[in-house]
C-alpha positions as CSV (number, residue, x, y, z in Angstrom):
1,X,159.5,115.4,87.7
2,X,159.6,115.8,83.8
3,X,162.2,116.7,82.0
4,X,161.3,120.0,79.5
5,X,162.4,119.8,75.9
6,X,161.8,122.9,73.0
7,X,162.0,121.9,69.6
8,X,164.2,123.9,66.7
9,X,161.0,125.8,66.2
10,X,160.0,127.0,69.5
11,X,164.2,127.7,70.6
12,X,163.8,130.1,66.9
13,X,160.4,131.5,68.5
14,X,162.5,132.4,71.9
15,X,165.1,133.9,70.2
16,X,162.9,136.3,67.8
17,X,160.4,136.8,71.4
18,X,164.1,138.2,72.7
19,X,164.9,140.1,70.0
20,X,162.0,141.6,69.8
21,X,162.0,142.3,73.4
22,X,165.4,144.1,73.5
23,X,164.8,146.0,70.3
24,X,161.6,148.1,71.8
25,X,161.7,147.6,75.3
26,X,165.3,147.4,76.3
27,X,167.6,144.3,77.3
28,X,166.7,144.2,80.8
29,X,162.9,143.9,80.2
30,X,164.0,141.4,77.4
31,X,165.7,139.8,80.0
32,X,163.1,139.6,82.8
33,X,160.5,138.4,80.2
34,X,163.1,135.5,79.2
35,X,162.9,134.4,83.2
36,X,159.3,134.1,82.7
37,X,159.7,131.3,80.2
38,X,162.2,129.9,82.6
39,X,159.9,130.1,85.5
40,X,157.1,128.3,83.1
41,X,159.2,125.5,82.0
42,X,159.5,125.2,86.2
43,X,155.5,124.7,86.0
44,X,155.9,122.4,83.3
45,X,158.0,120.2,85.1
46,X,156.5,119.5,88.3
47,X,152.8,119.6,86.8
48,X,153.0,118.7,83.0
49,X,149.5,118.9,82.8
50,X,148.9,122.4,83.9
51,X,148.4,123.8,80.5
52,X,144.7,123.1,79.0
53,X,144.1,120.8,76.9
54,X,143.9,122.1,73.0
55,X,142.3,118.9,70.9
56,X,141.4,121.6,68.5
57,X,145.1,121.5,67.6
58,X,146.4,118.1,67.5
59,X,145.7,114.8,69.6
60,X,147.6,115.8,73.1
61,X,148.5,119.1,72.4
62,X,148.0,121.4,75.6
63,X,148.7,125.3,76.0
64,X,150.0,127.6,78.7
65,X,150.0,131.0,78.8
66,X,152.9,133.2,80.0
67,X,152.1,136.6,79.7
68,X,151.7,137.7,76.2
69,X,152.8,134.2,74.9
70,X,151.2,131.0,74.8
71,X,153.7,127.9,74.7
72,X,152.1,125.0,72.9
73,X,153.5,121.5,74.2
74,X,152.3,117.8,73.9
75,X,153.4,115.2,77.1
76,X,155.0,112.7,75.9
77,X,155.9,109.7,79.1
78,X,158.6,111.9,81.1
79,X,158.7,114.4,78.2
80,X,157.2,118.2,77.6
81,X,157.8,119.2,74.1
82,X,157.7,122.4,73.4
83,X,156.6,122.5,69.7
84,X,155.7,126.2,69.3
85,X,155.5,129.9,71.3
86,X,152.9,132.1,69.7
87,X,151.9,136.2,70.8
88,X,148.1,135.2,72.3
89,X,146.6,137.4,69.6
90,X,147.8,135.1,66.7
91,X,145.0,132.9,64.8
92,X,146.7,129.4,66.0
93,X,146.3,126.6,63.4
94,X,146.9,122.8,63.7
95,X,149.4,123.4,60.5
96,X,151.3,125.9,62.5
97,X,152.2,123.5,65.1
98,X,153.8,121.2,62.8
């Protein structure tokens, strides 16, 4: 088993996914959604390589979707690092992931 890490950018993506969340569809949903990531980080651990593999984006970097988010990770030995969480619909860029 792995150990799941988020960078500063991706705990800042959570937070504004959670504000978000509450704002238009209520705590609880915001809530519930929040388990999802949790749930995903689960995935993450046990099979770090679940996600597919997104060369487009970086040497090693590898998405997975949860719902309307896709988390964007690189494995690094017993390491995920969560570098980014993007809304599916956004025009993902290598630059963006830095």
């Amino acid at each position: 088993m792995v150990e799941v890490r988020l960078s500063a950018l991706a705990i800042s993506d959570l937070a504004e996914i959670d504000e978000y969340g509450a704002e238009h569809f209520g705590p609880s949903i915001a809530d519930e959604y929040a388990r999802g990531f949790r749930y995903t980080w689960g995935i993450l651990r046990t099979h770090p390589f679940a996600g597919s593999a997104r060369p487009e984006l970086g040497r090693g970097v590898r998405s997975i979707r949860h719902e309307k988010h896709r988390i964007y990770y690189v494995v690094k030995g017993d390491v995920v690092l969560v570098g980014r969480i993007y809304h599916h619909a956004r025009d993902v860029r290598r630059s963006h992931l830095q």
